[in-house]
C-alpha positions, 0 to 999 in steps of 0.5 A: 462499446456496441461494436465491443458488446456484440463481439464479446456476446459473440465469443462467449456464446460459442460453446465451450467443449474443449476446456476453459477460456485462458485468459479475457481482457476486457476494456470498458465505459459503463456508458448507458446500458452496455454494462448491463449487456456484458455484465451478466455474459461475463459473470455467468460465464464465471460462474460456469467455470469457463472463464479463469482469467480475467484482465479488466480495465475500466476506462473513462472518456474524461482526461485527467485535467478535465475531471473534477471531484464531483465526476471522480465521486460519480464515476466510483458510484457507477463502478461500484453498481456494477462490481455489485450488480455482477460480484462474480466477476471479481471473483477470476479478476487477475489484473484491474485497471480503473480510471478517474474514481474517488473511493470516498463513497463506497468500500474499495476495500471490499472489492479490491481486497476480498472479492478480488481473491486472484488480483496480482495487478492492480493499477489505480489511475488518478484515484484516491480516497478525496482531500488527504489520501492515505496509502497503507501496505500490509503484509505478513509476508515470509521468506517464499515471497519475493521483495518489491519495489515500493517506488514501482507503486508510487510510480504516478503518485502525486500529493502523498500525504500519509504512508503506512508500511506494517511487515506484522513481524515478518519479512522486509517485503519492500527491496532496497532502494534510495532515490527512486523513492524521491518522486513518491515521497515528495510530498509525505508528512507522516511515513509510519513503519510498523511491525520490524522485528525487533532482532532487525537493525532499525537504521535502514529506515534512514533511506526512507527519511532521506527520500522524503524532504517534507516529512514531518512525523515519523513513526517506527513500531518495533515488534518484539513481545513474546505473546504477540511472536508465538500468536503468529503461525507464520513465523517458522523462519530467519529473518535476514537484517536489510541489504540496504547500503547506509553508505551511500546516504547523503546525510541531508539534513530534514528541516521539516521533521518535528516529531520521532515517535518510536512504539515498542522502545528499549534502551538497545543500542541499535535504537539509540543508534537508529534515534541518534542518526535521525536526530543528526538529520532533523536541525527542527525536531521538536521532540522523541516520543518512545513508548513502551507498549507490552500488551500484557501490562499497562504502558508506559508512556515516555514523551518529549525527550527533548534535544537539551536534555539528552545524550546518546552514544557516539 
């Protein structure tokens, strides 16, 4: 880090006079006092317009298996003195990298998601939000914007307990996938999935359940009413049903899943379809809870539907 500091004070001393810098990486320990000498240099360089670019790792020296709780809590603490001592330097942040934290004590959602307005990279290494992590998605995206590859995300996860995916009515931004989810999804309880539009077939969602032997509660939002669709500037498009093959699903069985909840319920016979083809797969479902939510009106409320007394079309 003393060598670093001194090489990074050195090139950002050298006057600018043919344009900006491209593109800065930077890798470092907030160790002793180093960040207070890099800190400044680079957001004032930030500030200047000189630097555009930034790839910014922040590493730690402890290896994953050493770490503990404790020192994942004061790493994140340590992180975040210098994101708020130096906030302009999340502001040209392309790609972050961070390392060994434990988001329980500070407002990652501030940094990452707000002050971070350029991020396109980020890779979290053996970071989460304490005992049960959570991971939700969110995105209005449209159809100028390229589908992903959710198992790319997960890639790494370990202990997933709780996913939110919400598309907010607008395009599937997640691409086609089925075994690859596997790894990722191992240790799911709740997989949520908000916001398909309703003209959108809901059986592709089954890929999802198929990856996930521990599931236990599934939850399906279906974005339909006309007062919500024309609040929404966005939607100037057709959105195209999934890709996805529904052939090839092995059509194991989910001894877990207790409970299919389905918010946005009509009595389609895509979503009698979609309920039916879970219910094959759940031998332990407890119960359907499908709710009819119009923000214009009082729900109704439509609960345990249980498997004795209900029939659905073949």
């Amino acid at each position: 880090m003393s060598s670093l500091t001194r090489a990074t004070e050195s090139f950002l001393a050298i006057p600018r006079t043919q344009g900006a810098i491209t593109k800065l990486q930077l890798k470092l320990y907030l160790i002793n006092n180093y960040s207070c000498n890099i800190g400044p240099l680079v957001s004032e360089t930030v500030d200047t317009g000189i630097l555009k670019d930034l790839d910014l790792a922040i590493l730690d020296e402890k290896e994953i298996a050493d770490c503990t709780d404790e020192q994942m809590l004061q790493q994140a603490v340590v992180v975040n003195g210098f994101f708020t001592a130096y906030p302009s330097v999340l502001h040209c942040v392309t790609k972050l990298s961070l390392y060994n934290l434990c988001f329980a004590e500070w407002d990652m959602h501030h940094h990452l998601f707000v002050c971070c307005k350029q991020l396109r990279h980020l890779i979290l290494s053996n970071c989460d939000v304490g005992l049960h992590k959570d991971l939700n998605l969110t995105c209005p995206t449209t159809k100028e914007h390229k589908g992903f590859m959710l198992s790319d995300v997960l890639r790494g996860t370990t202990n997933l307990q709780t996913l939110k995916l919400d598309f907010q009515g607008e395009m599937l931004w997640i691409q086609a996938e089925g075994k690859q989810l596997c790894n990722g999804f191992n240790t799911l309880r709740r997989l949520s999935i908000y916001g398909i539009f309703a003209q959108l077939d809901l059986l592709w969602t089954i890929v999802l359940l198929e990856a996930a032997p521990s599931l236990e509660i599934f939850d399906i939002e279906v974005w339909e009413h006309p007062c919500q669709i024309n609040e929404r500037r966005t939607i100037r498009h057709e959105r195209a049903n999934p890709s996805w093959d529904l052939a090839k699903l092995a059509r194991s069985n989910n001894s877990s899943l207790k409970e299919l909840q389905i918010i946005g319920f009509r009595p389609l016979e895509q979503q009698l379809l979609f309920i039916k083809a879970v219910m094959e797969r759940a031998p332990n479902m407890a119960a359907v809870v499908l709710k009819y939510d119009d923000p214009c009106e009082d729900s109704i409320y439509i609960a345990n539907i249980v498997r004795e007394s209900t029939s659905f079309p073949v």
